[in-house]
C-alpha positions, 0 to 999 in steps of 0.5 A: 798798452793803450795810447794816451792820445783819446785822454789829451784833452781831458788832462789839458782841461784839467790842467786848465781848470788847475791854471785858471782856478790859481789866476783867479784865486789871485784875482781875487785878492782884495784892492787894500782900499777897499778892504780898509773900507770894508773893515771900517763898515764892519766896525760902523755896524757893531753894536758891541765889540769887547777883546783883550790882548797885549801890546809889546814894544822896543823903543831906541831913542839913541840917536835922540837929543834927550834935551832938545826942547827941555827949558834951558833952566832945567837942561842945565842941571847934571841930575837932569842930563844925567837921567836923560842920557841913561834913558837913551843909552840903550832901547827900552822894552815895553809890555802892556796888557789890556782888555776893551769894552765898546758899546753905543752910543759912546760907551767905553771902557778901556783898562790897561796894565803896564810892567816896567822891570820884573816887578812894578806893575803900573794900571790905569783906565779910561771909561764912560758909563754915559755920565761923564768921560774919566781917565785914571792913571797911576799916581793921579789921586783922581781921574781926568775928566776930559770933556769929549770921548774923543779927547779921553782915548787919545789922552788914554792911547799912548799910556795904555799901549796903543789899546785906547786908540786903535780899535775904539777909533775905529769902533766910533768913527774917528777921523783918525781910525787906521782904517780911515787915516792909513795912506798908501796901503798896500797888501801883503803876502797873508800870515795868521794870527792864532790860527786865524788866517789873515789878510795884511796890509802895509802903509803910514800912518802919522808919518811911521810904516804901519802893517794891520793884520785883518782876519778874513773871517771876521774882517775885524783888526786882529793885530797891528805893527807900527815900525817908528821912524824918526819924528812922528808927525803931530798937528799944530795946537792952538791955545784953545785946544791946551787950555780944553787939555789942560782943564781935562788934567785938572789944571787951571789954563793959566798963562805959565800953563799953557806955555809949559804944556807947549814947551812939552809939545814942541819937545814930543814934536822934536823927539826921534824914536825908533823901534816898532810896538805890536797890539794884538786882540784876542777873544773878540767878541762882537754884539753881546749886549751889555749894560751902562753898568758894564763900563764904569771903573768902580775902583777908580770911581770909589778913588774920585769921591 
């Protein structure tokens, strides 16, 4: 048998190489960061981006006090306190799907649908088709015009499950794009969405945990997960900026007005929620071009005239 001894170090190099290819493999791991940075810019130079998906959620309100910051005239009456109770009484599952069209300068459409029980199936939209900023939702015999694109996507984010506010924020450069707002990210172990192998990073956003998954080929959102953890963190609102979001619903800014939509502020500000919401894009497609045609919601268009 020959001796091994003239190999040793050919298979000490190769264990080498196998050693310090792995080191660099890790080293080569992003700074969370930077890819935030990276995903943003990716987002900035789009001239398109359309998807669809769905967002699903488990909310627990039970250690909330339903009637904290409800007027003391409506608390006292048993209809009142009795629904409030049994909408905390235990958690409640939330199913939305969704489809995004995003274009320059700022175009956009986002329409959503919302199942509630086995049967109820309640639709909304909010769009721009470059004349005017429109916000349709279920029993509002016409759309919301609120008189910024901005003020329309939040009006429209939490109704349509989180869809027209995650990517289109980031999409239009918004202060408050995750990418832009997530403090203290970190990166986790990597996992795929539909085979689409991704890059994860945890942080807070608005006072919940937050983990996005970013797709290594395309650097672009594939998903995001928000864990809710008590009280979520909202600004302060001056009297301008109620009486901008109540023209934007319709409603003259009257002095009783806006006092009401403060009492209902302070109420969301005060409200505990627990349970976490997940929003996945599927057939992302990104510079195809598209008219001004292409994000008007003519349904809801026919409904407003």
């Amino acid at each position: 048998m020959r001796s091994l001894e003239p190999w040793i170090p050919v298979l000490a190099a190769g264990l080498l190489f196998v050693c310090c290819s792995k080191k660099l493999a890790i080293e080569a791991r992003p700074d969370p960061k930077d890819l935030l940075r990276e995903v943003q810019a990716k987002y900035d130079s789009m001239q398109s981006y359309s998807s669809v998906g769905a967002t699903t959620g488990f909310f627990d309100m039970s250690d909330a006090e339903c009637l904290e910051g409800v007027p003391a005239s409506m608390a006292a009456r048993a209809e009142i306190a009795e629904a409030c109770r049994e909408a905390v009484q235990k958690p409640q599952k939330s199913e939305h799907k969704f489809a995004i069209k995003l274009g320059r300068p700022q175009l956009y459409k986002v329409d959503w649908e919302q199942r509630i029980g086995t049967s109820l199936i309640m639709k909304g939209s909010a769009w721009s088709s470059g004349s005017g900023n429109f916000v349709a939702v279920a029993g509002q015999p016409k759309p919301f015009q609120p008189e910024s694109t901005p003020m329309a996507l939040a009006m429209a984010t939490g109704i349509s499950g989180g869809a027209a506010g995650t990517v289109p924020s980031a999409f239009f450069g918004f202060d408050y794009s995750p990418f832009k707002l997530l403090s203290e990210p970190v990166l986790a172990p990597d996992d795929v969405v539909d085979t689409d192998p991704c890059y994860v990073i945890k942080g807070d956003l608005g006072g919940q945990h937050v983990t996005l998954w970013i797709s290594k080929r395309s650097e672009i959102l594939r998903q995001q997960r928000t864990d809710f953890a008590g009280r979520m963190e909202m600004p302060e609102f001056d009297d301008e900026a109620i009486t901008a979001t109540l023209k934007s619903m319709n409603k003259e800014p009257t002095a009783e007005e806006i006092t009401k939509m403060r009492t209902n502020l302070e109420a969301v500000r005060k409200m505990k929620l627990g349970g976490f919401s997940i929003e996945t894009h599927r057939e992302i497609k990104i510079d195809l071009p598209f008219a001004h045609s292409d994000f008007r919601s003519e349904a809801a268009e026919r409904d407003q005239k």
